[in-house]
KEKOL-252914 format. One line per 5 residues: number of its first residue (from 1); their letters; for each residue x, y, z negated of C-alpha. Coordinates in steps of 0.1 Angstrom, whole numbers, plus 5000, padded with zeros to 4 digits. Layout:
BEGIN
NUM = A = X/Y/Z ~ ... .
END
This chain:
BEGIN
1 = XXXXX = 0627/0962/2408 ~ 0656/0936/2407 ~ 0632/0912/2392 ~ 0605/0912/2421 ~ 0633/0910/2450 .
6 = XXXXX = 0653/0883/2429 ~ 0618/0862/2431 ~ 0608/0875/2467 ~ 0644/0862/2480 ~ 0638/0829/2458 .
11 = XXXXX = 0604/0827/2474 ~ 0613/0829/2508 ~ 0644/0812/2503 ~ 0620/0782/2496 ~ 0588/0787/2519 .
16 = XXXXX = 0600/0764/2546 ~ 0603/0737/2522 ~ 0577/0740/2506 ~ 0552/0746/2539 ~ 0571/0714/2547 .
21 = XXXXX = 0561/0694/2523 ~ 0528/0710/2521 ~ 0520/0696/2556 ~ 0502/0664/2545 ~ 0478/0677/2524 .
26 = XXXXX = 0469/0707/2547 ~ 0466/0686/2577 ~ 0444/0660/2559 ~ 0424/0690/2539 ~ 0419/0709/2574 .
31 = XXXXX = 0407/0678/2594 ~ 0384/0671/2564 ~ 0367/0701/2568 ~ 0367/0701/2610 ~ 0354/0672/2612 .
36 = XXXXX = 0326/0674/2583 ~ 0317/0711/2602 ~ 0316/0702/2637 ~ 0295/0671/2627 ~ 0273/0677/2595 .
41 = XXXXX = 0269/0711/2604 ~ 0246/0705/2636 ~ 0225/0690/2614 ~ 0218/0723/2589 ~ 0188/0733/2609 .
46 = XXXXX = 0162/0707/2620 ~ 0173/0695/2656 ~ 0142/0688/2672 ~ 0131/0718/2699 ~ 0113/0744/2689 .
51 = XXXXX = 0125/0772/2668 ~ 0154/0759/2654 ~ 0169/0740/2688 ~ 0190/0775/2698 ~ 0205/0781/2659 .
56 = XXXXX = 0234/0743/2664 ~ 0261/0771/2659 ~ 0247/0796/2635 ~ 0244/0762/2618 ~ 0280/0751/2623 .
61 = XXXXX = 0294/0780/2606 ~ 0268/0780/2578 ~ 0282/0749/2569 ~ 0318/0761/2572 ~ 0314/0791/2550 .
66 = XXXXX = 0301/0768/2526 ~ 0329/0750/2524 ~ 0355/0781/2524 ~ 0331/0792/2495 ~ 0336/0763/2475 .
71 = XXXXX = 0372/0761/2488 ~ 0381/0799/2473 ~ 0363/0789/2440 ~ 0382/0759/2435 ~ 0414/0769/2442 .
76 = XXXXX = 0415/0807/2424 ~ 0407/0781/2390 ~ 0368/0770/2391 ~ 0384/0734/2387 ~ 0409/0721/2364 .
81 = XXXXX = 0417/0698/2391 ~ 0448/0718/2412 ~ 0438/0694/2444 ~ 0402/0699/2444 ~ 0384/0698/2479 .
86 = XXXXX = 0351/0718/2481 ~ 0325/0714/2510 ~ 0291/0716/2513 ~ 0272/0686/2497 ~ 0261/0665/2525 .
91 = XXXXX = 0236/0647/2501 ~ 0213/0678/2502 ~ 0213/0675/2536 ~ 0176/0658/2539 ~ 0160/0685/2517 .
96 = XXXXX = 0175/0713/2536 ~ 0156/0699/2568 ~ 0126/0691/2546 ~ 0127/0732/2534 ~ 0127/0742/2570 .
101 = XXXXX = 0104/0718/2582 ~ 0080/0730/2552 ~ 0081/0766/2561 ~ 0075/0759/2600 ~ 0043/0738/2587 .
106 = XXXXX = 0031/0766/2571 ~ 0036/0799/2594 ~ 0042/0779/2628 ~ 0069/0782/2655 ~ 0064/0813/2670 .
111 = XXXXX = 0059/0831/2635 ~ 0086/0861/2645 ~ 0094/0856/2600 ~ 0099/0820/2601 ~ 0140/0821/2613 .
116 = XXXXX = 0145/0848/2583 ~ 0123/0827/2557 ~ 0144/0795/2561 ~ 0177/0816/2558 ~ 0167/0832/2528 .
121 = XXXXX = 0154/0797/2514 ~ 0184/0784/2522 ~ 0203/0812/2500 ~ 0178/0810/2476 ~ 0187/0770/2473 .
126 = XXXXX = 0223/0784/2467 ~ 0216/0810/2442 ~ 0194/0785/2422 ~ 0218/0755/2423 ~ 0249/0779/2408 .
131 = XXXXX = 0225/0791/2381 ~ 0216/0756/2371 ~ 0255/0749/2370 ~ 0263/0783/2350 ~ 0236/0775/2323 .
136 = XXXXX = 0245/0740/2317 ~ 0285/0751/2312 ~ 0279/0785/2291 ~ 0253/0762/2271 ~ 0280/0738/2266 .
141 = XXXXX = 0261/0714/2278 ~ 0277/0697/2304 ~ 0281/0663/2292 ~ 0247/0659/2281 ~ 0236/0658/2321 .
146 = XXXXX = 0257/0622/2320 ~ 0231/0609/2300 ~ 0203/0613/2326 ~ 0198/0573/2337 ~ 0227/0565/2360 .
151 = XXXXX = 0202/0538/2373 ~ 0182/0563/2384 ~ 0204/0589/2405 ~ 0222/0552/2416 ~ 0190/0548/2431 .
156 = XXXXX = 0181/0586/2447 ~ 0214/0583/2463 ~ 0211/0547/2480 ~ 0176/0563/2495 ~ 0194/0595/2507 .
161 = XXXXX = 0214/0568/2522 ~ 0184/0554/2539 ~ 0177/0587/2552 ~ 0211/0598/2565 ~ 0213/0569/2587 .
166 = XXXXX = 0177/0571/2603 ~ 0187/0606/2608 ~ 0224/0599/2620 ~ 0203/0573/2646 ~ 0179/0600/2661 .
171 = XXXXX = 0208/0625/2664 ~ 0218/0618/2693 ~ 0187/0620/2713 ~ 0177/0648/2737 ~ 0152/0673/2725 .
176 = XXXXX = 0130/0656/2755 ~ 0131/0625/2739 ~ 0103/0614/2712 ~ 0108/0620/2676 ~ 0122/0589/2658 .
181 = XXXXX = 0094/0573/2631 ~ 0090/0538/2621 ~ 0060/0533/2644 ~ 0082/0539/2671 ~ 0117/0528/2664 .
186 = XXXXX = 0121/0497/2681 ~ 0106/0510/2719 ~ 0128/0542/2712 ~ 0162/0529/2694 ~ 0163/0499/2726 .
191 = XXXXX = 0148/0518/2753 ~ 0171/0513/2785 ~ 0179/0554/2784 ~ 0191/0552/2747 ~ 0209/0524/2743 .
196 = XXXXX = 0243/0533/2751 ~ 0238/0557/2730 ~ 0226/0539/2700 ~ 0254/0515/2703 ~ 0281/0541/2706 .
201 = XXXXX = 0269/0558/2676 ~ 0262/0525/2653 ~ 0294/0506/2664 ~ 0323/0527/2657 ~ 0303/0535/2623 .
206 = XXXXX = 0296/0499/2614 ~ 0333/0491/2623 ~ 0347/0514/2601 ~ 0325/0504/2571 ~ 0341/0469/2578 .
211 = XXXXX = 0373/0482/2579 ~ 0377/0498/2545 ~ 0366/0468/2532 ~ 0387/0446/2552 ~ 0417/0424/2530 .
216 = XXXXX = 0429/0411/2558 ~ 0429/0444/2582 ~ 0448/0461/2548 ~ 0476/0431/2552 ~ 0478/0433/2588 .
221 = XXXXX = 0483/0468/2591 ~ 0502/0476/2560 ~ 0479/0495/2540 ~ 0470/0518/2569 ~ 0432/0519/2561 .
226 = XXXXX = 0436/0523/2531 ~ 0457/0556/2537 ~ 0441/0591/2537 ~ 0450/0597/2572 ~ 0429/0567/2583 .
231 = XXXXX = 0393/0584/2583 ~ 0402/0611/2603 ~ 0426/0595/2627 ~ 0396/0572/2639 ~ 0373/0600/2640 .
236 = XXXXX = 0391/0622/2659 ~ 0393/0593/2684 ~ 0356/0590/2688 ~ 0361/0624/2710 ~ 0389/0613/2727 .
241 = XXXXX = 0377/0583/2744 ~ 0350/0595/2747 ~ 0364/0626/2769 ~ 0389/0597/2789 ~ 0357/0581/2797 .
246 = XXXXX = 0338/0607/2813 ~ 0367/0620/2832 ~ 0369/0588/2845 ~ 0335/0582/2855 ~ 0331/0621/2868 .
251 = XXXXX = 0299/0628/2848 ~ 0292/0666/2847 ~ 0280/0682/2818 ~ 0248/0688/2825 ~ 0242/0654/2829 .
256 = XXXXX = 0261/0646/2797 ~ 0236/0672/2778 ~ 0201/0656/2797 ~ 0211/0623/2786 ~ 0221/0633/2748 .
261 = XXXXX = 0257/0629/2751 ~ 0265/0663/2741 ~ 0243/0688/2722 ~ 0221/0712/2738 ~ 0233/0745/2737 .
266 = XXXXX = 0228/0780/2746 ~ 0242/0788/2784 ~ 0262/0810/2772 ~ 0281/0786/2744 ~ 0318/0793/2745 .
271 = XXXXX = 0316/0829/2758 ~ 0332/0858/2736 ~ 0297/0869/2727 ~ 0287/0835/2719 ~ 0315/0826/2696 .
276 = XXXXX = 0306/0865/2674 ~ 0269/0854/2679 ~ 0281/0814/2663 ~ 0301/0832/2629 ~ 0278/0863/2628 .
281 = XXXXX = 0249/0842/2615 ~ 0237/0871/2591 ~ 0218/0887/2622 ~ 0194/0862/2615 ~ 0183/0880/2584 .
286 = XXXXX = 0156/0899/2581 ~ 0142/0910/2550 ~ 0114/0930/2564 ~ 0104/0896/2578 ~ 0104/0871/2551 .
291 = XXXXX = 0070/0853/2542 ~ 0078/0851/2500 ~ 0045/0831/2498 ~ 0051/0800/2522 ~ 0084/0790/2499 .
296 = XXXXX = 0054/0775/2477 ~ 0050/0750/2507 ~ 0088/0745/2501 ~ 0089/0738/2458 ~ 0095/0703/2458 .
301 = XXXXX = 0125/0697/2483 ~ 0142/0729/2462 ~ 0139/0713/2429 ~ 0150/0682/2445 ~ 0178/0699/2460 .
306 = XXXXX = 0187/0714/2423 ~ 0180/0682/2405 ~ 0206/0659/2433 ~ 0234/0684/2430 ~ 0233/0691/2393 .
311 = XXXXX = 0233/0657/2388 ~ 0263/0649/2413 ~ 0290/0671/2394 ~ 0291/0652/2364 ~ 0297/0620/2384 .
316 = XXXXX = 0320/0633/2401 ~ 0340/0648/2377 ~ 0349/0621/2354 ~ 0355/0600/2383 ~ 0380/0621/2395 .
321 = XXXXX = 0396/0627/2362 ~ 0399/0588/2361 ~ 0413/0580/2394 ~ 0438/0606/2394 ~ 0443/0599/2351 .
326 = XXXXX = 0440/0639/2349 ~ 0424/0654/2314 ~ 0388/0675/2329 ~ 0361/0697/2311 ~ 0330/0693/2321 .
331 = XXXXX = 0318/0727/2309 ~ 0348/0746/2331 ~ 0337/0728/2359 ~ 0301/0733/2358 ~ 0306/0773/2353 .
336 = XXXXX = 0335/0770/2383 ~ 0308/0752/2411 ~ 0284/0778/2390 ~ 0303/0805/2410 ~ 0309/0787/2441 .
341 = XXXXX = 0275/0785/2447 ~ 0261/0817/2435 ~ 0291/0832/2456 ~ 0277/0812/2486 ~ 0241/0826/2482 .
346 = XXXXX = 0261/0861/2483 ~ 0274/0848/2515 ~ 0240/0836/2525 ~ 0247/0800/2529 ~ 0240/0767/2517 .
351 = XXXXX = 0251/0745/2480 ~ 0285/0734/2481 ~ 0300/0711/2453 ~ 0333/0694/2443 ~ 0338/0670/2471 .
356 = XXXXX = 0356/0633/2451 ~ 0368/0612/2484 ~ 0386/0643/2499 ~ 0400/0656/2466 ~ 0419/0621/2454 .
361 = XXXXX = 0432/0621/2491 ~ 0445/0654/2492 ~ 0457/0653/2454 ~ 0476/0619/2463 ~ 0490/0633/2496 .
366 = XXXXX = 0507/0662/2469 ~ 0480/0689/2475 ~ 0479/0715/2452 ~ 0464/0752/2449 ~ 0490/0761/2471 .
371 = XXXXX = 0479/0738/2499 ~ 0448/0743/2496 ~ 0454/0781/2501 ~ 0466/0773/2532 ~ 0435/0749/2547 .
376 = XXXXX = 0416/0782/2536 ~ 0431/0798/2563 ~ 0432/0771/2587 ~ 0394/0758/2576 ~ 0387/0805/2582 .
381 = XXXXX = 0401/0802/2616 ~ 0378/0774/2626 ~ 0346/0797/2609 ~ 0363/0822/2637 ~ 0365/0801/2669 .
386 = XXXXX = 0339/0774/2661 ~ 0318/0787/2690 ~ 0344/0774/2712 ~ 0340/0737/2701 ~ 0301/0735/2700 .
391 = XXXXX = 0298/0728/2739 ~ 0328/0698/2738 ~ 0314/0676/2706 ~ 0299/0645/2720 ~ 0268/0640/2699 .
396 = XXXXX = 0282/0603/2689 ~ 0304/0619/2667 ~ 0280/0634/2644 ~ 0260/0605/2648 ~ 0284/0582/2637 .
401 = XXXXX = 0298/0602/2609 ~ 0261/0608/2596 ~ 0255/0572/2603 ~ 0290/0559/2578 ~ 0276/0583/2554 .
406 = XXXXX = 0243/0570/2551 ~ 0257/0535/2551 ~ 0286/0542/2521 ~ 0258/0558/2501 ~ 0235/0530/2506 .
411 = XXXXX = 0263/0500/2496 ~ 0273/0521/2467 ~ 0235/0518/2453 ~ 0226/0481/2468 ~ 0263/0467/2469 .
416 = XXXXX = 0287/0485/2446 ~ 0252/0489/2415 ~ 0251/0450/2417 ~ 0285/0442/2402 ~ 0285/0463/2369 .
421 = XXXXX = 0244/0465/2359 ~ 0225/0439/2342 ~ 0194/0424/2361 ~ 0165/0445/2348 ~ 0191/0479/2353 .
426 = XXXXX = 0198/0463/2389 ~ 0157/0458/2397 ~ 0154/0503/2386 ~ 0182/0508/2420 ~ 0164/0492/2440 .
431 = XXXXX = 0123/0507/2424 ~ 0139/0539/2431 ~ 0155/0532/2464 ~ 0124/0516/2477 ~ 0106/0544/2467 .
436 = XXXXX = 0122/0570/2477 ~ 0124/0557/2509 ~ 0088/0547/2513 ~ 0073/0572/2490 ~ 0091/0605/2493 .
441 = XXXXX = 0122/0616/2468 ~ 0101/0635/2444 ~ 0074/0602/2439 ~ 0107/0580/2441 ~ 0125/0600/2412 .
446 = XXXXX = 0090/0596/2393 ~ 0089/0558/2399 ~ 0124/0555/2386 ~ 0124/0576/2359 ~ 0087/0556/2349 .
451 = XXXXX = 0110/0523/2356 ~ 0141/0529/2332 ~ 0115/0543/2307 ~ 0098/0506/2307 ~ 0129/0486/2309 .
456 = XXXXX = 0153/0508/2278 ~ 0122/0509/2258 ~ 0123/0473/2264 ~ 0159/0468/2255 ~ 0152/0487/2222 .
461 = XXXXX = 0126/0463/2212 ~ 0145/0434/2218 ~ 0181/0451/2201 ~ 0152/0458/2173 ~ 0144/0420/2170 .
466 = XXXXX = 0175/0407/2173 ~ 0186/0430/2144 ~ 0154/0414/2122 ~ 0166/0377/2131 ~ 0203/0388/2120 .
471 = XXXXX = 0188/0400/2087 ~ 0166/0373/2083 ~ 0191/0341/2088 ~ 0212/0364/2067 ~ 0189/0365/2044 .
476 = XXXXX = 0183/0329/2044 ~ 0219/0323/2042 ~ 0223/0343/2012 ~ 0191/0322/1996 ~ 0203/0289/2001 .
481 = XXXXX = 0238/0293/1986 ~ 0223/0308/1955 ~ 0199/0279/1956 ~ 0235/0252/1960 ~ 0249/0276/1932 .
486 = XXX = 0216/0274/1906 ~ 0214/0236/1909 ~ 0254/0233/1904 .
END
């Protein structure tokens, strides 16, 4: 009994400390996961209207429960890593849409099972990404997924780029507005109605691309971009202007949601009932409703769903382990985001992986599992009040965040690829990028795969030949000097 109030007086003795010190690493973990939610997760269900165009906050806190998912995993020891972030993988984002947008094909949008079918999709998605991990790591098997061509996935992911930032570029659009397509993108993107908008998404986005990269911008501002705090200091001022500058100019809201400024939203967004209808996103099951049968329509964006997130982990992982020089197995890790996501199918939500920006930010502003315990209950009170912040998030916000995303994925494949692979690995990137982008992921993976198959196959006929010439001339060699020795 001594022993537990001796440590319960040690304990409190140093809890303000330690919540002191803890601050920069729960600030920064917290904002991470506001501003991913009340930007990304708009963007769970398709956007257009019809079925979907009411479900923005059932969406938000989908993608929030995700992350606390992935967030409770990480931190009660499904990583090695003690400042692991976990959020929902943003790279999945385009086969989500692509399930949902399958489903509505097939049973239509006044089908009263279609809502239901997509949610349980959606948790199927889950369930089926953590059983992938679980095998892989009880198989001990882990590291063998490395060896899948990094040319490849280099590839998938600089076309998932592609289709982020059309997507981050129609966002902002009313529901009244036509669909963005290629036949159609330059009448709609520089219309006269849009292109304020277009240019308040692309710009801050564009600038702080250049930024990151900016030597000189590093120099002037003494490392500030470079700092953990700088992402979500300028994306938190996105809002804030923006909300200056319609105070300012006296634009009412109703204005701001015809033009596509903010989203469209139920009337009764911000209510009491609204924000239990925004977190209570289980009403929208309904087992007695699902269509099994039209998740056939569905296969191919869930494999690929699978197949990208599977194959994200294990470059993420040793990555981590590198930047932050931290020992990592792969097998613990895989069985860890194994949980995460089978815990988030429990949950009823959407895959959620290991997120490698956020974690080597939190880790190096001193976040550990105790931190993170506290963004779990900071990142839980958002999941409670998010229906409060639906109606006041200027669509250029998501845009532009979707938009930097789509533009960091696509200069890690075209940019960041052409530094460290060899011609013929550099000319598979960009097979599989243009294919994925023209073709569809599943034909683009196919293209690559058929790709690196030519060109390794290739580099093991000519390692083959150049191991014959070595023997030969060696051969040769050896010949001559026993000729020199004979004649002497």
């Amino acid at each position: 009994m001594d022993v537990v109030k001796s440590r319960s007086s040690r304990f409190l003795s140093t809890l303000p400390m330690r919540l002191y010190r803890a601050l920069p690493a729960v600030i920064l973990g917290t904002l991470f996961n506001i501003l991913d939610s009340v930007s990304t997760g708009f963007l769970i269900f398709p956007t257009d209207s019809g079925a979907f165009q009411s479900l923005q906050m059932q969406g938000l806190s989908m993608y929030i429960m995700s992350t606390l998912t992935s967030q409770l995993a990480m931190t009660l020891g499904g990583s090695r890593f003690p400042g692991a972030l976990g959020a929902m993988l943003i790279e999945i984002l385009p086969f989500l849409r692509g399930v949902a947008t399958d489903i509505r094909g097939v049973l239509g949008d006044g089908h009263p099972g279609l809502i239901p079918t997509v949610m349980a999709a959606y948790a199927l998605t889950s369930f089926l990404t953590g059983a992938a991990f679980i095998a892989l790591g009880l198989l001990k098997i882990g590291n063998f997924v490395a060896y899948f061509p990094q040319t490849v996935l280099t590839g998938a992911i600089g076309g998932i780029g592609v289709s982020l930032f059309i997507l981050g570029l129609g966002l902002p659009f009313p529901p009244s507005a036509t669909p963005l397509s290629l036949s159609n993108a330059a009448s709609t993107l520089f219309a006269k109605s849009h292109l304020g908008l277009l240019a308040a998404s692309f710009f801050p986005a564009f600038v702080l691309s250049v930024t990151l990269r900016s030597r000189y911008l590093e120099l002037w501002t003494r490392g500030f971009v470079r700092s953990a705090y700088y992402i979500p200091v300028y994306l938190l001022s996105i809002p804030a202007i923006f909300w200056i500058a319609i105070h300012s100019f006296h634009f009412s809201k109703e204005q701001l949601v015809d033009k596509g400024w903010l989203f469209t939203v139920d009337s009764t967004a911000g209510s009491s009932a609204a924000v239990v209808a925004s977190w209570n996103y289980w009403t929208l099951f309904d087992f007695r409703l699902v269509e099994w049968w039209s998740l056939k329509s569905a296969i191919q964006n869930i494999v690929l769903l699978v197949i990208i997130g599977v194959l994200n982990l294990p470059i993420y992982v040793p990555t981590l382990a590198f930047t932050l020089d931290e020992s990592y197995d792969m097998n613990h890790e895989l069985i860890g985001q194994g949980a995460a996501n089978i815990f988030a199918g429990v949950v009823g939500t959407v895959p959620n992986i290991l997120q490698y920006s956020y974690s080597v930010y939190v880790t190096r502003a001193k976040g550990g599992r105790f931190e993170l315990s506290l963004v779990i209950l900071l990142t839980g009170a958002l999941f409670l009040v998010a229906g409060f912040l639906l109606p006041f998030v200027p669509t250029i916000l998501a845009s532009t965040l979707v938009l930097f995303i789509g533009v960091e994925l696509f200069l890690e494949a075209v940019w960041e690829a052409s530094k460290t692979l060899t011609g013929l690995e550099y000319a598979i990137v960009l097979a599989t990028l243009a294919a994925c982008t023209a073709l569809g992921f599943a034909e683009g993976f196919g293209v690559g795969i058929g790709a690196a198959t030519v060109v390794y196959l290739l580099y093991g006929v000519m390692d083959s030949v150049s191991v014959n010439c070595s023997s030969l001339l060696r051969l040769m060699n050896f010949t001559i000097q026993l000729g020199v020795w004979a004649v002497a």
